[in-house]
N, C-alpha and C positions, 0 to 999 in steps of 0.2 A: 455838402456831403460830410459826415462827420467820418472821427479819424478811424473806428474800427469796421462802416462801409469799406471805406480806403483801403483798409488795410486789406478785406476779405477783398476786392478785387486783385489785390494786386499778387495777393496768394492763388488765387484762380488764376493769373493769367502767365506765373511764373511756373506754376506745375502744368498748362498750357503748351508752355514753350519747352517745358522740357525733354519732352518723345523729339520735336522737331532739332533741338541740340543734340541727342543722341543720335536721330538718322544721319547729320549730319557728317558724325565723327567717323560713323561707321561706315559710310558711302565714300569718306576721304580717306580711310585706312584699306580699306577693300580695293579701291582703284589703286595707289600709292603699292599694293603689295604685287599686286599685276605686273607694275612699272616697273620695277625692279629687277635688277640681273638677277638669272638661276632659278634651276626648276626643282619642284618638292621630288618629281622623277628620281631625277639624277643624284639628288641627296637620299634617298631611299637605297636604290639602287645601285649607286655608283655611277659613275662615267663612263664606265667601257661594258657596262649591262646590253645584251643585245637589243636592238632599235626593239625587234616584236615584245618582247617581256617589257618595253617600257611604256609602246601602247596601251596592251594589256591592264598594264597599273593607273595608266594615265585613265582608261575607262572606264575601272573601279574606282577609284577615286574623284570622278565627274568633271577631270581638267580639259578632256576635247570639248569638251560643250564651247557654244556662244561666250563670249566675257557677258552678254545683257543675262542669258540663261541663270548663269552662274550667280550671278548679282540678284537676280529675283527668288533664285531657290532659296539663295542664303539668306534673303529677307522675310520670309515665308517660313524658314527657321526660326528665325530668331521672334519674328512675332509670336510666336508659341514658345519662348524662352528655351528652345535649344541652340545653344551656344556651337554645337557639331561635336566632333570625334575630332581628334588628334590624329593626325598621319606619322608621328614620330613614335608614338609612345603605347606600340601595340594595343592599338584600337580603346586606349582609355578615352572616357568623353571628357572634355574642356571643362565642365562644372564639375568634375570629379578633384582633374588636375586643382583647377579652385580652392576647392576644399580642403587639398591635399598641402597646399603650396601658401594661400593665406594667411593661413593663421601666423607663421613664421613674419611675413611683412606686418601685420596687425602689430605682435607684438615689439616688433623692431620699433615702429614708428611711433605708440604711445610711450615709449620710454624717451623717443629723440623728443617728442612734442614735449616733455615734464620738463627736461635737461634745455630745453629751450624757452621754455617761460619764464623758469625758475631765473637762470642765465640773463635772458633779454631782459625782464622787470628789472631783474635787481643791478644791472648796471646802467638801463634808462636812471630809474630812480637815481643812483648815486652821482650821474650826469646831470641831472636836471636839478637836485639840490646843489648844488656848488658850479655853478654857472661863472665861466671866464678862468677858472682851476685848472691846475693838471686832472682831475676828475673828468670834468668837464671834457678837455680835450682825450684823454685816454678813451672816455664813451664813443665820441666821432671814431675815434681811430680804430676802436674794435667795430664797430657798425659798418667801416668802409672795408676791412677787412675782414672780417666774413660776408660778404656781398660778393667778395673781388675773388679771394680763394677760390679756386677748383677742387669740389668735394672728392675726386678721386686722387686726386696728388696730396692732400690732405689724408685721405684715408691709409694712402702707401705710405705717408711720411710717419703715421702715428702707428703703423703697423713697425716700420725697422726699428722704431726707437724701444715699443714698449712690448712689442711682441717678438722681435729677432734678436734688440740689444740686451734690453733689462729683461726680457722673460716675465713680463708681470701678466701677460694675457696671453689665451689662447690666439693661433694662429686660422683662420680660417674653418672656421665650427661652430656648428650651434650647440653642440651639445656632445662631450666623448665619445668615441666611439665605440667603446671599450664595456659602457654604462648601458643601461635600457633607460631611455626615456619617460620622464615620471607619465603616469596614466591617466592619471585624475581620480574623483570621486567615486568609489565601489557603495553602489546602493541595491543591494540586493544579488543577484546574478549581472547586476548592468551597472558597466562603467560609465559616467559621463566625465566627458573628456572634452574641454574648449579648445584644444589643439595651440595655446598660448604654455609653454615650458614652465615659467614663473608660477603663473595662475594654476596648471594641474600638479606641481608639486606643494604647494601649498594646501589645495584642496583633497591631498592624498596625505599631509601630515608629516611630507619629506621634506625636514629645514636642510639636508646635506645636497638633494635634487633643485633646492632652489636658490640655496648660492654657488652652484654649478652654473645655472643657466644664466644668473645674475652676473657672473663671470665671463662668462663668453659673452653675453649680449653688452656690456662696458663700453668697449672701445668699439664696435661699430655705431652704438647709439651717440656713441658721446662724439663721433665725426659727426652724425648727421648735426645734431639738437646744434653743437657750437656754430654751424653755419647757420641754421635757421633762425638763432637768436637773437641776430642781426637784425632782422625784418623786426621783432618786436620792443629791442632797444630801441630803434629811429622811432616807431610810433610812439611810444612811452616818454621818450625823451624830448621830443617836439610837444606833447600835448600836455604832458605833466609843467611842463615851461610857462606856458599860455594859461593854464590852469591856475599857476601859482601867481599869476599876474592879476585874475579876477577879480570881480570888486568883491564878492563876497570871501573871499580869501582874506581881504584886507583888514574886512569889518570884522573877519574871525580873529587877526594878529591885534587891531583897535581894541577888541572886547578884552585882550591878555591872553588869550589861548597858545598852552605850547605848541612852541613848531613843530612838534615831534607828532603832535595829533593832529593838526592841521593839514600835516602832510597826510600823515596813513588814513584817515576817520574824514576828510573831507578832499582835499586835491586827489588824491591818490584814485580814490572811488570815482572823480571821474574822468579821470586822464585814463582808466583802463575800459571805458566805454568804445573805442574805437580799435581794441584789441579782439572786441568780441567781432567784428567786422573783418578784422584781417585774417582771421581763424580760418576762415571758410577760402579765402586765396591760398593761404600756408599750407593748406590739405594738398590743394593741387600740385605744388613746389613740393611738399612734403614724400606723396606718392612717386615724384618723378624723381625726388634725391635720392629715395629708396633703393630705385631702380639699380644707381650707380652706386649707391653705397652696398646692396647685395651683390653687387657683379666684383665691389673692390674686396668684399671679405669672403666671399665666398659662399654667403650667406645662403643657406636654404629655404628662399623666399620667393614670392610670386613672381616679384621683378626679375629676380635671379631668371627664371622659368621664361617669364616673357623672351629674354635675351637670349636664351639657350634658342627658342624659336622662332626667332626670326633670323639666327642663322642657318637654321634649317630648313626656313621658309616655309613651315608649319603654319600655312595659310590659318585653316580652322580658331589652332592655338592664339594664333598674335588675335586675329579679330577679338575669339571671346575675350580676350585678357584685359584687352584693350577697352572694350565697350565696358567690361566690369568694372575698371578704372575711371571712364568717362561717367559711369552711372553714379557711385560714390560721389564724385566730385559733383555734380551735379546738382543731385539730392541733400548734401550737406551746404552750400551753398544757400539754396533753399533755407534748411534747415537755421542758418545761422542767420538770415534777412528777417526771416521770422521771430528770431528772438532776441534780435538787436532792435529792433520795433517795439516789443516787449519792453526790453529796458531801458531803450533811451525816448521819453514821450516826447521829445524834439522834433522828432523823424515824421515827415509827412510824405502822405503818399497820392 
């Protein structure tokens, strides 16, 4: 079978599995929310609500049904891509909250992923040329410690230092409160607006709206990116190693070629072959660092949101956020097996 057969099966059989890895998450997150102390009721209502006003809501709401009932309505939703309504958040629906609440994570998280590559490479790199150094050993020692760190004790520590002691960053905000948030591009009577701060004040011509928002988004990005950068020093550092060991490596230092191009113009290019690999794991760890890095700054992000309801027990909200989370991850996954195929003709399938 040759390799681009291969490869289309195995594209078929990964977008295949992927409905079946979604029912999965959502049939585990839906039972798990059941399990759980405490009722949407009672959070609605209060505790001391009288028992009939909480039937009542409990019947509006569809919670006396069956748990099998409940579990096939809400899958019967979601096949028709209705995520449901919110029980917290006067009757908004769950793709709205989405829309309202993503963008905010979106942008937090391509700024940590930059702050993270940029970080990770270039201290693999500086690790892996100077092998048995203090280089050398400082690379191991940052990779073990941002692995080991606790990104929310991280987040609170870089908050007292730089945000309570020296005042160089905002406290807990996306954006002043004080300011209207830039809008984005005016094309006629219609504004487009990608709901990223950075991106719509640039696109509106505001350099004072986008180093505002560059400003506050700092120190939250720069908690997450320094811990994820980890993940991409180890790989960089281990493969640019074994790279630099190569015979054709050798034959390039034999012919007289500088180190200097050796490294970046041929090792480099492809010890970063197995970063396009980890990309699609670091989404998943990425999404979930999110989480705790919006709940440690206060961030007005989807995570942020998820968190608000699941102590609410905002059944509807946690599923949809959840499943939205589990589909990304999923999808990009996919997306990166695909193009790691692409680039490394190695890979058989």
């Amino acid at each position: 079978m040759s390799r681009s057969r291969a490869l289309q099966y195995y594209i078929a059989a990964r977008l295949l599995l992927a409905p079946l890895m979604l029912w999965t998450i959502t049939t585990v997150v839906f039972l798990l929310l059941r399990a759980t102390p405490g009722d949407p009721v009672d959070v609605i209502l209060g505790p001391r609500a009288p028992e009939s006003a909480k039937t009542v809501l409990r019947e509006q709401l569809g919670l006396q049904l069956p748990l099998w009932q409940q579990y096939f309505d809400y899958m019967g939703d979601l096949f028709r891509l209705d995520l449901g309504t919110s029980l917290t958040s006067r009757g908004q629906t769950v793709w709205t909250i989405i829309q309202q609440y993503f963008p905010a994570t979106v942008e937090l998280s391509l700024c940590s992923m930059v702050i993270a590559l940029i970080l990770g490479i270039g201290v693999g790199v500086l690790s892996a040329s100077r092998p048995g150094t203090a280089l050398d050993a400082g690379g191991r020692l940052f990779g073990i410690i941002t692995y080991a760190v606790p990104l929310f004790w991280l987040g609170l520590l870089l908050q007292l230092v730089f945000s309570v002691q020296l005042k160089w960053f905002p406290l807990g905000t996306r954006f002043p409160a004080s300011l209207s948030p830039p809008e984005g591009l005016r094309l006629g009577g219609y504004i487009v607006s990608t709901g990223l701060y950075t991106v719509d004040s640039l696109l509106s011509g505001n350099l004072g709206a986008f180093f505002t928002s560059l400003h506050h988004l700092a120190l939250p990005s720069l908690t997450l990116g320094i811990l994820l950068s980890g993940i991409f020093e180890r790989i960089v550092r281990v493969n640019l190693r074994q790279t630099l060991r190569a015979d054709y490596v050798e034959a390039a230092r034999a012919r007289g070629i500088p180190e200097r191009r050796i490294m970046f113009a041929h090792a480099l290019k492809n010890a970063l072959i197995p970063v396009i690999t980890i990309l699609g794991l670091t989404l998943a760890a990425m999404l979930g660092g999110a989480i705790l890095t919006e709940v440690t700054f206060s961030w007005a992000g989807l995570g942020s949101r998820l968190y608000e309801a699941i102590n609410l027990r905002d059944y509807p909200t946690v599923q949809g956020i959840v499943v939205f989370f589990a589909a990304i991850v999923v999808l990009s996954s996919i997306a990166i097996d695909i193009l790691n195929a692409y680039v490394d003709p190695r890979i058989r399938y």
